[in-house]
C-alpha positions, 0 to 999 in steps of 0.5 A: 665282397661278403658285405656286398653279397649279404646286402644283395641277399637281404634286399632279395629276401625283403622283396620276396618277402613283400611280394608275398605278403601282398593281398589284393586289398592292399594292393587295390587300396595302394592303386586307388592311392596312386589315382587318388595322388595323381588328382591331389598332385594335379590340384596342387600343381595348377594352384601353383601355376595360377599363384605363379602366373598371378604373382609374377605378372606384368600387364607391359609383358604381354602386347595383348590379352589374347596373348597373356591368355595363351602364356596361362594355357602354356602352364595349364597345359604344363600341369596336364602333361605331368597328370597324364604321365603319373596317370600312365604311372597308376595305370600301369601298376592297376594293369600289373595288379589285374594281370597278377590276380586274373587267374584267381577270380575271387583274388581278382574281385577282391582287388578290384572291390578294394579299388572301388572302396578306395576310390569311392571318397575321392571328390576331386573332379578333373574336369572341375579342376581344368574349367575353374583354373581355366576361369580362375577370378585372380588369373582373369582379373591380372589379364584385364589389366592389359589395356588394349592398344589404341590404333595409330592416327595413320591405321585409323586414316587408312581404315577410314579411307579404304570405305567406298561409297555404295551406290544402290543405295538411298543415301549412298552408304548402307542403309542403318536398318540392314 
């Protein structure tokens, strides 16, 4: 019992403790991290559904291009749910640190200048990352790897025979230069 509440006391005076050596630089340099992470992790996480998607692909798994496409996007799309989440995550600590700096403007601009500071290196771009995975070579060549099914004499019969003679026209059929 005495060790248990102790610990309870320690763990309270450590959190008062931070709570109150916390500045508005470490806190905006701390939520520029936290963005700075989210585009990191989104980087590394559509590398890694490419390399998956790469490495694990068998042309006879997929009835059509179109569709091997569609399983890519699946695992791409998989990567921007999990960047939204741990965007949510960042905003609402940057939400958190305004709300708690708003009464002191001078607190409240030195935070957001530490944000700005930390964030003003950050080269990775969302968009660049979302089209070059989207267009990734590696991915794009195993999806030409499908060959497209030939159609079967009977559809190629059944196409071939549904085409009716137009009359209007010279030769009975569409002209070439229309």
């Amino acid at each position: 019992m005495r060790k248990t509440s102790s610990t309870i006391g320690l763990i309270v005076m450590v959190t008062t403790l931070l709570a109150a050596c916390s500045s508005p630089e470490s806190d905006g340099r701390q939520t520029a991290q936290a963005y700075i992470q989210c585009r990191e992790t989104l980087k590394a996480d559509l590398q890694k559904a490419q390399d998956n998607f790469v490495g694990n692909f068998d042309p006879k798994n997929y009835q059509s291009r179109g569709a091997a496409f569609d399983a890519y996007q699946e695992q791409v799309g998989q990567c921007e749910k999990t960047y939204g989440e741990n965007v949510g995550n960042a905003d609402r600590r940057d939400a958190e640190c305004r709300q708690k700096y708003v009464k002191n403007e001078a607190a409240y601009d030195a935070y957001r200048d530490a944000v700005d500071e930390g964030l003003k290196d950050d080269t990775i771009d969302v968009v660049t990352l979302f089209a070059s995975a989207l267009h990734a070579p590696a991915v794009l060549r195993a999806i030409r790897q499908i060959v497209p099914p030939l159609p079967s004499d009977e559809k190629l019969v059944a196409d071939l025979s549904e085409r009716a003679i137009s009359e209007g026209y010279e030769d009975g059929y569409f002209s070439k230069n229309q």
